[in-house]
N, C-alpha and C positions, 0 to 999 in steps of 0.2 A: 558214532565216531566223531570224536573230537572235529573241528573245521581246520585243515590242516594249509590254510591259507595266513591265519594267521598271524604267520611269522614276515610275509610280503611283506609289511611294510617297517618291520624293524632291519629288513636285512637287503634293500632295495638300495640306501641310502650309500652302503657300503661300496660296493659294487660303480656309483652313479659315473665315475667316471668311465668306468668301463663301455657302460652303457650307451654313453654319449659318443663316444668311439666308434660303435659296433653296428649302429643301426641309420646310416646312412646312405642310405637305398641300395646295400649291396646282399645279394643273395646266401650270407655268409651264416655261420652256425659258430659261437663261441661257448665255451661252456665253461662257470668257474669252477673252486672246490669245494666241495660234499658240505650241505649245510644238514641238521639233524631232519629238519622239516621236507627236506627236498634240493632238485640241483637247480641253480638257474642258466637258463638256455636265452641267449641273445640272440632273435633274428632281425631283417629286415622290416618285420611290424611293430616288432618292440619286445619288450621282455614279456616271457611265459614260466613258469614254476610248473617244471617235468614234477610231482610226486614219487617220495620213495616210497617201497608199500613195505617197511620193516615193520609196519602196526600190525601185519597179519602172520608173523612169525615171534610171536612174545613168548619168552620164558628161552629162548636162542639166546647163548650169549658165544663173543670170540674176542681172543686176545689181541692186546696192540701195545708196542712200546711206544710211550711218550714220555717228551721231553717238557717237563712242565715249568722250570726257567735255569737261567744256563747252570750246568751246573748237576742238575737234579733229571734223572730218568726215571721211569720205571715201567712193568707190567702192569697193565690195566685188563679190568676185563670192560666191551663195549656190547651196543645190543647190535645186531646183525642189520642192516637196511639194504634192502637190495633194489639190484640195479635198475636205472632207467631201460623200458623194454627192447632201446632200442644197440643198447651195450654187451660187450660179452660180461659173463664173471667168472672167475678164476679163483683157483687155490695157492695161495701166497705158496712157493716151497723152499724158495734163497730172495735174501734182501744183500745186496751188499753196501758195506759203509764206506764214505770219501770223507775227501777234506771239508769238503762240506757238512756233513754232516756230525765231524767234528767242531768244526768252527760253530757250528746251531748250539751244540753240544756247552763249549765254553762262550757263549755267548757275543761270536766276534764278527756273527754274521746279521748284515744292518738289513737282509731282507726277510727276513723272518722274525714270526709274531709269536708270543707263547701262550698256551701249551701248545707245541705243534708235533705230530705223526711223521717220523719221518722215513724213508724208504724211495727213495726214486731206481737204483739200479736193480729190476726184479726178473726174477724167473718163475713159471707159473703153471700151473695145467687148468686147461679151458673147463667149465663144467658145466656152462649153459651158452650157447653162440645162436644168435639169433640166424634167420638165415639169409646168405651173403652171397656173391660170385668173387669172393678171397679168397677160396677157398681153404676156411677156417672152420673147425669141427670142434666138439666135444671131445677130451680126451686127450689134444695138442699139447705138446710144451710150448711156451711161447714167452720172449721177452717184449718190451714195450718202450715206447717212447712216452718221456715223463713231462711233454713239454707243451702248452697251449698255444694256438694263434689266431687272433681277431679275425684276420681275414681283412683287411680294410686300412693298416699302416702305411707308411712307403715300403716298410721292408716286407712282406705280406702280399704285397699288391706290383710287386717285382719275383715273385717266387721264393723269397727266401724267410722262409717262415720259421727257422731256426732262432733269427734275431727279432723278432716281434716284439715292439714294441713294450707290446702289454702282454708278453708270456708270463705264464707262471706255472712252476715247477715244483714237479708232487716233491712234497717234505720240505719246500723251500717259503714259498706263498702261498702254497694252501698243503692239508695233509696227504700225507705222503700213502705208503703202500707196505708198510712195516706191522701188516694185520693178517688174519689168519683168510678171509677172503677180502675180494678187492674186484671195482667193477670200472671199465675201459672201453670208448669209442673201438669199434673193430678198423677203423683206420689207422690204430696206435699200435697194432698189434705187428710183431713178427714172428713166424711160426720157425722152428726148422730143428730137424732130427739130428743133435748137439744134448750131451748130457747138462747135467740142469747147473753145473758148476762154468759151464762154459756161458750156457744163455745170460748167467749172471751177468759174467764178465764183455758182455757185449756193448750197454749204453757208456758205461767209463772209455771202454775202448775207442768209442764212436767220436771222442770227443777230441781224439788224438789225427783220429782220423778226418776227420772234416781238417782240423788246422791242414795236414798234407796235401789234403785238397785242397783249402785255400791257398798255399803253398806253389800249386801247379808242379807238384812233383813228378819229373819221371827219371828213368832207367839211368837219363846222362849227366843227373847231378847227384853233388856231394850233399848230403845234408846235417846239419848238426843239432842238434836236439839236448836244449840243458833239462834237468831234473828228468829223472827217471820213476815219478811215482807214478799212480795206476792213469794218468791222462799222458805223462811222457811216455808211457811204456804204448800208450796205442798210436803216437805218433811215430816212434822207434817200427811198430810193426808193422802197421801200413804205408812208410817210406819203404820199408824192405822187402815187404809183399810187390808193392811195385817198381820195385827192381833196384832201389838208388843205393847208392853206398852210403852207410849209416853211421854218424861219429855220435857217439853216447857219453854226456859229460854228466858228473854226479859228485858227490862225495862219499856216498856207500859202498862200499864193495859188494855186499847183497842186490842192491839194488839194480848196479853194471852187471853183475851175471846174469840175471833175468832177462836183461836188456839185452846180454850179449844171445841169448836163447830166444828172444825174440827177434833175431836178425841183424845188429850191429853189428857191424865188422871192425871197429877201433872202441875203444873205451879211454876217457879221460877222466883219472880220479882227479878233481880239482883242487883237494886240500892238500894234496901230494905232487902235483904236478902243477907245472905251468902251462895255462889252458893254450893261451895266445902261440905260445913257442912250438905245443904238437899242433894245432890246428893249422899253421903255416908249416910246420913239416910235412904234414899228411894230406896237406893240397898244393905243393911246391908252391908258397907264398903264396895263392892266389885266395886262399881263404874259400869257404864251405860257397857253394852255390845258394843255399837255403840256411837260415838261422829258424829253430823255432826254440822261442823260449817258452817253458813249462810248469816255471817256477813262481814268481811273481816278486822278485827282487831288484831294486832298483839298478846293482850292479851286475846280473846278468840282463836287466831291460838293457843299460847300456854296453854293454859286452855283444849281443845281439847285432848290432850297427856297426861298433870298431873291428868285429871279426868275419862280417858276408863279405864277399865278393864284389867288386865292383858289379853295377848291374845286378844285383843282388835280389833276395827277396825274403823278408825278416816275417815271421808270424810270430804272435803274441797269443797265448791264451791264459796264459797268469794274469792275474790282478795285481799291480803292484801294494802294496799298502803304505806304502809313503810316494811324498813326490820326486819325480823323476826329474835330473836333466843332462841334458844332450849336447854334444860338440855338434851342432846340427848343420855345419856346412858339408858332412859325413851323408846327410842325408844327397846334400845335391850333387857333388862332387862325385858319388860314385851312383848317382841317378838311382837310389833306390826303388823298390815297391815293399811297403810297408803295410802290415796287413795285420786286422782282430781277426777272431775266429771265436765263433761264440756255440755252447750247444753241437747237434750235428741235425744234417738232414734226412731224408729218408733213403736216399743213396748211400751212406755213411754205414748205416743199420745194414744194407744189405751187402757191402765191401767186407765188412767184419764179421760176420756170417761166412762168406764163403772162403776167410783166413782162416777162419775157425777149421773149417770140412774142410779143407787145406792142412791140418794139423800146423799152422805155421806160429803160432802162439804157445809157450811153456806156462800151461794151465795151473798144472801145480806147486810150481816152486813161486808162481804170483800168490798165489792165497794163503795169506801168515796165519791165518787161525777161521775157525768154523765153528761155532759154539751155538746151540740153545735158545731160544727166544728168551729164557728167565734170566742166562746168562749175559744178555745184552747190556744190560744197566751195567753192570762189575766190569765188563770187557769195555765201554765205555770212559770210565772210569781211570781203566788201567792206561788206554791208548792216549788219555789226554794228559795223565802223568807222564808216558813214556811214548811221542810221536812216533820218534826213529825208529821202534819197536814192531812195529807194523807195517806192510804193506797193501793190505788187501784182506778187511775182516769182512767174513759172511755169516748172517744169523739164518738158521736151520727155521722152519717150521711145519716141516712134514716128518 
């Protein structure tokens, strides 16, 4: 057999900053993504190359979409490499697509490299699980966390391992999970007895969800929530899971009914109405106790601050894509707290799970279409022609 080392020293170089990050005397395990030769594993001795043993399953092949530059998708067939022994692996069964993956798609996303695999929100059955006290089996459905952390940042080294530094995110900085199997630390994993359209829909969720939590949402505030696509729709439902009264602004009508189904109690069509005029109707002046914006526009970033509360508390999880600016005596004047929300945590994952067993989520009027792994590329295709058209595609692969 070939020496399947190699490849260390052409693919060492890539990684170095990571490296220099990773191994400063802390007891931590980082892992990047899937190289063909092997993974590399960062500990506190330094770097080692786990081998993959796909050399002893040859003439195996399995499908994968990729995007090979913006623009361009397609079906491949790849050779099978399986996992480090110490990872479960899984059978791909639902991928679902975001804005992100649109944006990789038309090329408007500056963190990604091409050709890149993409797939972060997945649903999966377990088919080999090393053994654990997770009580994690062969056999599980299970979603995953698509997200890495060094162990060793300030944000890491404070517990919040969502915002790390140096994460990186399947389908975003390295490939993703949009393959027929796919192999995952058993600390990524969430199991739980939820049909496999919902497991999908749980890391988009999660992302809605953590904002509420940064938020500090409870039962005795208003909260207002702009865009209602698949990350406003999981801050809509877990403000209303936990009890708050939910104002849902949008410009869809599809969109607000979901939202009204996932627990909004007011709806504000904003192309039709004037936001400012109900949103001080539907709090007697006093304006929403929480803003979270979910959009990433400059004029709801600043709509966000002109419509909280005094004492207020504004979350961000849009990107804007132009620059922002602010009447910022708004900030002091009504003593803001101002707050990112990036990713979710591992709390986030299990809130959204038990909304789910909760039936408190409209499963299927969120997912605009369900098509075919071959039919990925064409469905691609179609959503970048027509955005508004969709809300929540998921590719089949069982």
């Amino acid at each position: 057999m070939p020496c399947q080392f190699t490849r260390f020293v052409s693919i060492t170089s890539e990684f170095s900053s990571f490296r220099s990050s990773a191994i400063r005397g802390r007891e931590r395990t980082f892992r990047t993504r899937p190289v063909r030769s092997g993974t590399l594993v960062y500990t506190d001795l330094g770097l080692r190359l786990v081998l993959w043993q796909g050399w002893q399953k040859k003439g195996r092949r399995m499908r994968a979409l990729i995007i090979d530059r913006p623009g361009e998708a397609r079906v491949i067939d790849v050779e099978p490499e399986a996992a480090d022994p110490i990872e479960a692996t899984m059978r791909i069964r639902r991928v679902g697509l975001c804005g992100t993956d649109l944006s990789t798609f038309l090329g408007k996303n500056p963190l990604v490299t091409y050709p890149r695999i993409p797939g972060h929100e997945v649903a999966a059955t377990l088919e080999r699980v090393p053994a654990n006290d997770l009580g994690l089996a062969e056999g599980m459905n299970v979603t995953l966390s698509p997200y890495t952390s060094c162990g060793t940042c300030t944000a890491c080294r404070q517990g919040r391992v969502n915002a790390c530094r140096y994460n990186q995110t399947l389908g975003v900085q390295r490939d993703g999970a949009l393959l027929d199997h796919f192999s995952m630390p058993l600390e990524k994993l969430y199991a739980a007895p939820l049909p496999i359209e919902e497991l999908c829909l749980v890391e988009p969720l999660t992302v809605g969800c953590h904002a509420v939590a940064r938020g500090r949402v409870t039962s005795a505030d208003t909260v207002a929530i702009y865009g209602c696509g698949g990350v406003g729709l999981g801050a809509v439902s877990a403000a209303a899971f936990r009890g708050a009264r939910v104002i849902a602004v949008d410009i869809d009508d599809k969109k607000l009914a979901i939202a009204q189904g996932a627990g909004a109690t007011h709806l504000i069509h904003s192309s039709r109405e004037d936001v400012h005029a109900r949103l001080q109707e539907l709090t007697e002046g006093h304006g929403p106790n929480v803003v979270i914006e979910a959009i990433g526009r400059p004029d709801t970033f600043r709509a966000a601050v002109e419509e909280v509360a005094f004492t207020g508390r504004v979350v961000y999880i849009g990107y804007a894509k132009d620059l922002v600016s602010y009447e910022t005596r708004l900030f002091v004047q009504k003593e803001l707290d101002i707050l990112g929300s990036r990713n979710a945590l591992p709390q986030d994952f299990k809130e959204v799970i038990r909304m789910f067993e909760q039936k408190r989520f409209p499963t299927a009027e969120a997912i605009s279409a369900t098509v075919p792994l071959r039919e990925a590329p064409a469905i691609l295709r179609a959503w970048s022609e027509n955005p508004a058209a969709y809300t929540k595609i998921m590719i089949a692969l069982d």
